[in-house]
Wavefront OBJ file of the C-alpha trace (Angstrom):
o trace
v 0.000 0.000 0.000
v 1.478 3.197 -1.020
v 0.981 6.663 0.980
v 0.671 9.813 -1.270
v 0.164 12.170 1.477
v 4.199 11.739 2.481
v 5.499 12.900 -1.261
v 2.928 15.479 -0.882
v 3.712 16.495 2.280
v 7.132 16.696 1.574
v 6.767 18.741 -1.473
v 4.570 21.147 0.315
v 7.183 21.749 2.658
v 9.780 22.659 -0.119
v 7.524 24.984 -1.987
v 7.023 27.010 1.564
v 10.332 26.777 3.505
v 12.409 29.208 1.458
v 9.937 31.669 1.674
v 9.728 31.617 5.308
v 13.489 31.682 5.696
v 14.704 34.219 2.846
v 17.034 37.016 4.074
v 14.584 40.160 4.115
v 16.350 43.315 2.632
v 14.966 45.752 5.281
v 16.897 44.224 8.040
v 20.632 45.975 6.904
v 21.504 46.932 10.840
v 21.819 50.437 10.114
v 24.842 50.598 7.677
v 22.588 50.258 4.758
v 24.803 47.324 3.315
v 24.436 43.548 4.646
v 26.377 40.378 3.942
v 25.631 36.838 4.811
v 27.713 34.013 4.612
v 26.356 31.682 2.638
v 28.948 28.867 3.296
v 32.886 28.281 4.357
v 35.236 26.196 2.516
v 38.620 25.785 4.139
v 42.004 23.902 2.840
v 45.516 23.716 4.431
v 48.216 25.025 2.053
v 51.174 22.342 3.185
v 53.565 23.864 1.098
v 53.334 27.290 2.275
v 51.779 26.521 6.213
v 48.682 28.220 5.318
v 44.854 27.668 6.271
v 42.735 29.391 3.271
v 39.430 29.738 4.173
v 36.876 31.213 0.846
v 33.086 32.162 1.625
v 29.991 33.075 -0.992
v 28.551 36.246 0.495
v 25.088 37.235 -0.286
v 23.527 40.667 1.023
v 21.673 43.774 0.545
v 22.517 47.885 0.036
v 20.101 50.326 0.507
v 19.213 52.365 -2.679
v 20.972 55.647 -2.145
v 24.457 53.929 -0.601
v 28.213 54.116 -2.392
v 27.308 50.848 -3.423
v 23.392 51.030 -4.815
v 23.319 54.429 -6.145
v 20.409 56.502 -6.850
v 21.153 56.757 -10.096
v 20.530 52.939 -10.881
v 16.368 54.305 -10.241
v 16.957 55.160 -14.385
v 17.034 51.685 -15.311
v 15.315 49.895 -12.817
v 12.416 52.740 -11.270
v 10.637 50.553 -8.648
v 13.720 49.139 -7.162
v 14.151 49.376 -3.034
v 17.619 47.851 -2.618
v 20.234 46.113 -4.687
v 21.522 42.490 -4.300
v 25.102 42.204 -3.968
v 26.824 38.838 -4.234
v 31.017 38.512 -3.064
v 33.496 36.129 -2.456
v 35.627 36.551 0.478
v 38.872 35.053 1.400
v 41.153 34.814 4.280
v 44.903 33.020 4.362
v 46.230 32.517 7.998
v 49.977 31.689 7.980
v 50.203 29.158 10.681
v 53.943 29.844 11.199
v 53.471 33.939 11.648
v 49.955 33.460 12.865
v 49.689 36.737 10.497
v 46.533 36.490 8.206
v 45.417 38.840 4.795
v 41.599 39.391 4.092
v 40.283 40.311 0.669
v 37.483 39.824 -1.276
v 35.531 41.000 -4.726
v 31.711 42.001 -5.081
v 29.010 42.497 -7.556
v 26.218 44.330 -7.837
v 23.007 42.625 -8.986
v 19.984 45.446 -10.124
l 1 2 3 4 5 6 7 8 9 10 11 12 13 14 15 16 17 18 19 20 21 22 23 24 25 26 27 28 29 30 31 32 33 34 35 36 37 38 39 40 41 42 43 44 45 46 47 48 49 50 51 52 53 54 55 56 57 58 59 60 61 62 63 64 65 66 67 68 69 70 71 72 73 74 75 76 77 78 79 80 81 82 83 84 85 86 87 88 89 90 91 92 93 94 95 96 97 98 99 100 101 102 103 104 105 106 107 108 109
């Protein structure tokens, strides 16, 4: 005997969860620009003594910041904030226990 109301059940839940847990633009803490990191991968460099450690950012700027001009109202008129996607990395020397921090971002409209 099969049971439908467990595939159904279970696809119900996947068509609701991610809009119940979405990041919501309108919480930026005041800076007007949010990140979140979406997940962490880390490897040991054994050659050099390094931990590198890369992470997918995913945020929100408010219209009107360095980052989500005003301007960008031109092309897109009923926008409210702009998506912005990054990649950050970090490389701890394990030896110095020194460690360097950069990263690259884009702008989504």
């Amino acid at each position: 005997m099969r049971r439908p109301s467990i595939p159904a059940g279970l696809a119900l839940c996947l068509l609701v969860l991610p809009t119940l847990t979405h990041a919501e633009p309108a919480q930026l803490g005041g800076t007007g620009f949010t990140l979140y990191e979406v997940s962490e991968r880390v490897h040991m460099d054994l050659s050099t003594g390094e931990a590198v450690r890369v992470s997918p950012l995913l945020g929100f700027a408010e219209l009107g910041t360095p980052i989500c001009p005003s301007a960008v109202l031109v092309t897109v008129p009923k926008l409210e904030s702009c998506t912005v996607i990054a990649t950050g990395t970090n490389v701890v020397s394990l030896a110095t226990a020194t460690s360097h921090v950069f990263g690259t971002f884009d702008v989504v409209l």
